[in-house]
N, C-alpha and C positions, 0 to 999 in steps of 0.2 A: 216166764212165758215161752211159751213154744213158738217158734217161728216157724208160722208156716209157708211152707214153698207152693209159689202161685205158679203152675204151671199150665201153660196153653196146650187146650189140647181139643183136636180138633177132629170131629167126627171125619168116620171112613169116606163117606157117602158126600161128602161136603169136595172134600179133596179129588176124588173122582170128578164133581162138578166142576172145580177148578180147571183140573187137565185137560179137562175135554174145552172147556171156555178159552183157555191159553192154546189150545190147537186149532182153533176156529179161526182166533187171531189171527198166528202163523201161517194158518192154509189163506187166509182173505190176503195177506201182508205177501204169500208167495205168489198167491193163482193172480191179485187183481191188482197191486203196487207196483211188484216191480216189472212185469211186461211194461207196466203203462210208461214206469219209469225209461227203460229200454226204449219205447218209441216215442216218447218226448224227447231224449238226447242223437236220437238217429234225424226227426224230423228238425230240432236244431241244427243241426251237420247238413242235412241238404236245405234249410235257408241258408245260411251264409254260404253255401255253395252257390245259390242262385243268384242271391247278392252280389256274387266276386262276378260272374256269368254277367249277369247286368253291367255293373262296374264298366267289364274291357268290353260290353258294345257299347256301352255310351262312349268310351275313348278312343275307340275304332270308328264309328260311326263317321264323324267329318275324313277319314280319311278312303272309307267306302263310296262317299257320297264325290270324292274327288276321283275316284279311280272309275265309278259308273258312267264319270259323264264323260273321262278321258276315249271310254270303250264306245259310248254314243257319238263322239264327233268323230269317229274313226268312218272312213267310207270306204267300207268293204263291198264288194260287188257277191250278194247273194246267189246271184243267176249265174248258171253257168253256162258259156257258146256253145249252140248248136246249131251246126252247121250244116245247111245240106252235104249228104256224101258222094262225094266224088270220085274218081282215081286218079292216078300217075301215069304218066308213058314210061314204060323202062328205060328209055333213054331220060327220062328225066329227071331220076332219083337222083342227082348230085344236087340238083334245086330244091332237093330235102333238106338235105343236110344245108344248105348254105342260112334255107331257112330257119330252121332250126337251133343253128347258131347264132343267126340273128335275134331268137325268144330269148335265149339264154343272155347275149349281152343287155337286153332288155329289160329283164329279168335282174339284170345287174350278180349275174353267176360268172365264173371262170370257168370256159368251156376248154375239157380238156379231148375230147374226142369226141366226130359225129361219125359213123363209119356204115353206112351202107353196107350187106351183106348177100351183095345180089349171089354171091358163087353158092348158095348155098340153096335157090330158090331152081327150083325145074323150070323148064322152058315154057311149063302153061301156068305158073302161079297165080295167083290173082294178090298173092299179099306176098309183101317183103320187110323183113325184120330190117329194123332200124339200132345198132347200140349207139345211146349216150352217157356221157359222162360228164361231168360239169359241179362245179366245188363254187359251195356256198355254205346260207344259212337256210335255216326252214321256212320263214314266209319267203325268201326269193323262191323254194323250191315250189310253195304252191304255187305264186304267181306263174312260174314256167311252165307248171302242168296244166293250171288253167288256159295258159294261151296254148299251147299243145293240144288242150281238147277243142282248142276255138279252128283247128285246122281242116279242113274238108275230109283231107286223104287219110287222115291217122285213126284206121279203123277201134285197136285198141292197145293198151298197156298190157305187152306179156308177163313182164317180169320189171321190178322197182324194186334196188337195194340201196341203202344209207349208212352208211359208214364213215365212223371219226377219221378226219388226215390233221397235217399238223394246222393246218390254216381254218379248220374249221369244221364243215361237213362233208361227204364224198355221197353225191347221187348218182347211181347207175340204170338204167331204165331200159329195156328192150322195148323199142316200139315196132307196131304193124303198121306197114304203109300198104294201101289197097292200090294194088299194080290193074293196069289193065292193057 
C-alpha cells in the first residue's frame, strides 16, 4: 500500500484573511492596550505620589498647628505712628541724636554712631541728614525704624544699608530731620 502524504494545504485567499485578522489584532494591541497601559502605570505613580504628599501633611500637621498659634499669641503692633509733623531748631539737633540713641538702646541695638551733619546743610535748609549706625538683629531693627517713624521731626529715610559684622547685623541709615 501506498502511503499517502496528508498534507495541509491551505488556500491563498484564506491566509491573506489571516494576515490581515493578525494585524487588526496588532494594530488594536498597539493603537488601544498599550497607551492605556502607559497611563495606568503613570496614574499609579502620581497616587502613591499623592499618598506620600498626604502622609507628611498628616505628620506635619500637629506641628503647623503648634507654630500657627505660636504666630497668633505674638503682639505685633500693625499700625504704624503717625505723628503730627513738626520741626527742629538748629540749635537743637544734638536732642536728635541723644534721642535717637535712646530708640536704639530701646530697641535693645548697640549704638555705634548718631552724627548730625549740619556742615553740610546751607544756611536756609529746612532738612538735615541724620547718619546712624547701630548693630543688632532684624526684629530690633524693625522695632527702631518703627519708633523712628513714631518721631514728629523725621521727615524721611534717605538711604538704609545692612550689613553682616562679627556680632551680628550692621544698620546704617541716613535720616532727614526737618529743620526750621
Amino acid at each position: 500500500m501506498e502511503e499517502s502524504k496528508k498534507t495541509f494545504q491551505m488556500p491563498k485567499s484564506s491566509i491573506r484573511y489571516l494576515l490581515i485578522c493578525l494585524g487588526g489584532v496588532a494594530l488594536v494591541i498597539l493603537i488601544g492596550i498599550l497607551p492605556m497601559l502607559y497611563a495606568l502605570t503613570s496614574l499609579d505613580k502620581q497616587e502613591k505620589d499623592l499618598a506620600l504628599r498626604i502622609e507628611e501633611q498628616e505628620q506635619l500637621a500637629p506641628l503647623y498647628q503648634v507654630l500657627q498659634k505660636k504666630v497668633s499669641d505674638r503682639k505685633v503692633s500693625v499700625s504704624l505712628p503717625m505723628p503730627a509733623r513738626t520741626r527742629v531748631l538748629k540749635d537743637q539737633v544734638d536732642q536728635v541724636s541723644v534721642t535717637v540713641k535712646g530708640l536704639a538702646r530701646a530697641a535693645q541695638l548697640e549704638v555705634m554712631s548718631v552724627k548730625p551733619e549740619l556742615g553740610s546743610v546751607g544756611g536756609d535748609a529746612k532738612m538735615a541728614p541724620v547718619v546712624v549706625i547701630v548693630r543688632g538683629g532684624m526684629p530690633q531693627f524693625r522695632n527702631f525704624i518703627t519708633a523712628l517713624g513714631g518721631l514728629s521731626y523725621v521727615e524721611r529715610f534717605d538711604a538704609i544699608e545692612v550689613r553682616p559684622s562679627q556680632t551680628g547685623l550692621e544698620l546704617k541709615m541716613n535720616l532727614m530731620v526737618a529743620l526750621s
